[in-house]
N, C-alpha and C positions, 0 to 999 in steps of 0.2 A: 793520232797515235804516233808518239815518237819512237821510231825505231833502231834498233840497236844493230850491232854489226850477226851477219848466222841467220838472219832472219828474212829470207827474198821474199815472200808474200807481205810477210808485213812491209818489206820495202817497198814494194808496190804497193798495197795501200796507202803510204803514207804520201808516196807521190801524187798520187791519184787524188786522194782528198784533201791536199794540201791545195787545192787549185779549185777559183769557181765556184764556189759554194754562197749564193745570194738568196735573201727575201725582204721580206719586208718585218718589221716590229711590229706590238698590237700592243695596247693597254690589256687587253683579254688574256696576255700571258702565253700566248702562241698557240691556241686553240683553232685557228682558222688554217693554219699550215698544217691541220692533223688528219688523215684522210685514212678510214676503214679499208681494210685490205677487199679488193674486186673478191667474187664467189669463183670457186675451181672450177667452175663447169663453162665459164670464159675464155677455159683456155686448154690445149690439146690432152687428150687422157692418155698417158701413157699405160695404160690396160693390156697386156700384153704386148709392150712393146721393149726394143733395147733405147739405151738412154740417146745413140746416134738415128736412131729413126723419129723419136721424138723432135729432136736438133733440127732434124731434114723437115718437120712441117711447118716451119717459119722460115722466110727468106732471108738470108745472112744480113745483118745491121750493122752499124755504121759505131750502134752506140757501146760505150764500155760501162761493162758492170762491176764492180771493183770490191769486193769484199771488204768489210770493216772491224773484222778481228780476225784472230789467230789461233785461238787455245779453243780447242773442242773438245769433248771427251764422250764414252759410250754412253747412248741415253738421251735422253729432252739436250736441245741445245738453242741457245740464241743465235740467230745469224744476222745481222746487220752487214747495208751493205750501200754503194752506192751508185746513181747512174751520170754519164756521163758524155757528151758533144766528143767529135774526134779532138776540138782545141780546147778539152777538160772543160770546159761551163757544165756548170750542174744541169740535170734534168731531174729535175723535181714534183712532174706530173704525170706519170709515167704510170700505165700499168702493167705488172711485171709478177710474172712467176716462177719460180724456182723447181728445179728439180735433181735430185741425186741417185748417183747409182752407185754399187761398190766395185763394177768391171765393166766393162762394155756388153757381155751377155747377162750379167744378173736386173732381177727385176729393180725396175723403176720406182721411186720415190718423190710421189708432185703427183699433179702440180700443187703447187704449195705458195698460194700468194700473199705478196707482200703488200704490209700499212705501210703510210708514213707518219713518222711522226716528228713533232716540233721538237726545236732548243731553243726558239724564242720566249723569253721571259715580260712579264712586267718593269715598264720603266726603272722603276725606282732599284731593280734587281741585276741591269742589265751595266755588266762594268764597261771601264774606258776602253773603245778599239773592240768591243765583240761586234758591233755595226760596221769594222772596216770590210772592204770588200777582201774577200777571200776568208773568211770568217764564216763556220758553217751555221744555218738555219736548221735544217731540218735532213731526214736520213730513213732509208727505207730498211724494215725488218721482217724477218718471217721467224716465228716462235710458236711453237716447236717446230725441229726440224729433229730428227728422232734415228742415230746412226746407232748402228748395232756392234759393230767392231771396229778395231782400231785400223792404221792404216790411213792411204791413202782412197777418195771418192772421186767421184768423177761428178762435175757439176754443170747442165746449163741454165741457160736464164730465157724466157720468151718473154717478151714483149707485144700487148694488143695494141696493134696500131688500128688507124682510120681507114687503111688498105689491108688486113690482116696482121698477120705473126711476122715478128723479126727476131730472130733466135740468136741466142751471144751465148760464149763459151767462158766460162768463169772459171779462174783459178782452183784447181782442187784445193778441197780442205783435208787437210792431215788430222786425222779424230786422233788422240794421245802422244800428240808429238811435242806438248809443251807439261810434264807429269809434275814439274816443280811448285807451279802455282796453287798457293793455298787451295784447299778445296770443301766446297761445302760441304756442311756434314763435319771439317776436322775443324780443330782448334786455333783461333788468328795465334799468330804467332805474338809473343808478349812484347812488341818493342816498343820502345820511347819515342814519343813524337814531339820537336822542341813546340813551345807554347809563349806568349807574347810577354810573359814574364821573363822567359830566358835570354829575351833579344834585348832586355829593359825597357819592351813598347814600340821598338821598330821593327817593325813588320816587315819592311823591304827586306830582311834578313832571311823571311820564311817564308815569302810569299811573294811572288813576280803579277797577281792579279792589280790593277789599280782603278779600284782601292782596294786594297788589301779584302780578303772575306774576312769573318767572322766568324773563322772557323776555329781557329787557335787558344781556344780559353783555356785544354784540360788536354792533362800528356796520356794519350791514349794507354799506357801501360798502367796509369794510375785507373782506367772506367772499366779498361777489356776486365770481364768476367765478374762485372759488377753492375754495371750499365747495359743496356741496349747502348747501340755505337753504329752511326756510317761513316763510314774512312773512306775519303776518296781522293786516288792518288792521281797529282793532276799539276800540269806546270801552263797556265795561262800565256804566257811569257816566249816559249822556247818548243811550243807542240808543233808538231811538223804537219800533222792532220787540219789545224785550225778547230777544233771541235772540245779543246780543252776549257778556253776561256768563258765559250757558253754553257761545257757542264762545270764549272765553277757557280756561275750565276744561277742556272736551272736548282742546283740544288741551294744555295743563297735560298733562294722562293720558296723552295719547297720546306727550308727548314723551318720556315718564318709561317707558313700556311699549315704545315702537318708536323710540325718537329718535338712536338711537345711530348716529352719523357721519351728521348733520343737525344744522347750526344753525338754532334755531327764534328768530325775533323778534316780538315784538307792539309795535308801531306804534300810540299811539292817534293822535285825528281832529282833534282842535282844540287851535289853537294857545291855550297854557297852560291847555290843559283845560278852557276857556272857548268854550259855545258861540257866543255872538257875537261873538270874532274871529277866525271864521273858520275854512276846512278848511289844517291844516297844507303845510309844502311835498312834503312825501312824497306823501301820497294825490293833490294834481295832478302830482306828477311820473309817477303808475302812473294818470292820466286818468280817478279814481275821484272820484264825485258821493253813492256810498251807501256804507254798510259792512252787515255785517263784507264782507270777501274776505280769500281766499288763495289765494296765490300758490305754487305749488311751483319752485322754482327750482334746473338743475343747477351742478355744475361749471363750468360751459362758460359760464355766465352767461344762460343760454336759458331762459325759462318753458315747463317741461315740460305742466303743466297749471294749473288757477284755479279755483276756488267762490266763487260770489257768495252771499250772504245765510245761514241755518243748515248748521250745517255737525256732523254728530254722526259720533262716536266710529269706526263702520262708515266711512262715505265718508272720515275725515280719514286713518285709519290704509291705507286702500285707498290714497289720493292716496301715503301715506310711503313704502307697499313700491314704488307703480311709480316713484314718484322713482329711488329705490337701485336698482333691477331695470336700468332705463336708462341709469343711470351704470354699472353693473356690464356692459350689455352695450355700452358705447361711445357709444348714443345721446347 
């Protein structure tokens, strides 16, 4: 997630996940990095409890839990996030669950535990430098996590270790503190995305991944509202998180395995590629401050659904079939 100036959570994110993030590759397309979220009943019941007595039955840890997006709103939400060594190394086998509250006496929300899931791809899919060290594999998530009003939550995190609970304090999330990003349910905004015709065939123009994706055939304002469309805004090149390069590739796979009757676009962030002039006009026209995101977009021109920040192989191909599934039933 590259972060913009106004935004301290995400700045801490990006710090955070910008470090440390290792696995291995797989011909399997990163199916073995993919791990079922643990069962709640692993982990303390907050059942008439406040969200600080829950905290209190795990012994204070060492490790950092670091949130992986910013934009929440009332209602079902995705939460990604990440764990972390005090010298930022990933911790990537970790079981962990969440919990929220809206005040320090209202009732408790959790436990609520988190999968992991992969960004590792198939060889042929995986570009130049997503295997460098500090290039993220994989990212843990809990979906739904289900807030009722706007505001500021109060968040922690336990962790079951081999000696008990070790409980971490996690950034609150702000539910409607980011109201400008597109929203599903409304209309993508109609803008123009340049395309490989525009640059006369050089890519390096539109695209910092190498090799370039495959994503640039068709100027999104010519498919919006005519096509099915995933737009995903995303700079390989210049992401402060590391997590861009491999959702570039993740979706590369995914279009090539499940893409059929879907145009897929990749959008990068700054204009001429350059990040100090600035975030191109697309990403303010879809009221985006971070990346990556994407956007699933039907027919109809309506954002069916969105993913902020890592986005692997499991969740993008989940996002493609309910796309199709809802054009196919009229939605």
């Amino acid at each position: 997630m590259r972060c913009r100036p106004g935004l301290p959570l995400a700045l801490l994110v990006a710090l955070l996940l910008g470090i440390g993030l290792t696995a291995c590759s797989s011909d399997s397309g990163g199916d073995e990095a993919a791990r079922a979220a643990p069962a709640a009943a692993d982990f303390p019941s907050a059942e008439g409890k406040t969200i600080e007595q829950v905290f209190n039955e795990g012994d204070p840890t060492e490790l950092v839990v670091a949130p992986a997006a910013s934009v929440f709103e009332v209602g079902r939400n995705r939460y990604p996030f990440g764990v972390f060594e005090v010298d930022k190394t990933q911790v990537d086998d970790a079981e962990v669950a969440l919990y929220f509250a809206k005040s320090p006496q209202s009732p408790v929300e959790g436990p609520l535990p988190a999968r992991v899931e992969s960004l590792q791809t198939k060889p042929a899919f995986t570009s130049k430098g997503s295997e460098a060290p500090g290039e993220a594999r994989s990212y843990y998530v809990v979906d739904p996590v289900n807030f009722d009003r706007t505001g500021p939550w109060l968040a922690i995190a336990m962790i079951k270790g081999a000696d008990g609970y070790e409980s971490s304090r996690v950034p609150s999330p702000t539910v409607g503190q980011f109201p400008g990003v597109a929203a599903v349910g409304g209309k993508a905004p109609r803008t123009s995305t340049p395309t490989a015709a525009d640059v006369g065939g050089d890519l390096s123009k539109i695209d910092t991944r190498q090799p370039p994706s495959s994503m640039h055939d068709v100027d999104f304002k010519d498919v919006v509202g005519k096509k099915r469309v995933v737009l995903l805004f995303a700079t390989p090149a210049f992401c402060v998180s590391r997590v861009c390069g491999p959702a570039v590739d993740v979706t590369e796979q995914v279009k090539a395995e499940s893409g059929d009757g879907v145009e897929f676009i990749h959008m990068e962030v700054y204009n001429d590629n350059d990040p100090s002039k600035g975030l191109r006009p697309q990403l303010r026209a879809f009221g985006l401050q971070t990346e990556p995101w994407v956007f699933f977009i039907g027919s109809d021109g309506r954002i069916k659904d969105r993913i902020e920040g890592a986005v692997g192989l499991r969740e993008l191909t989940e996002g493609v079939e309910r796309l199709k599934a809802s054009e196919a039933k009229g939605k």
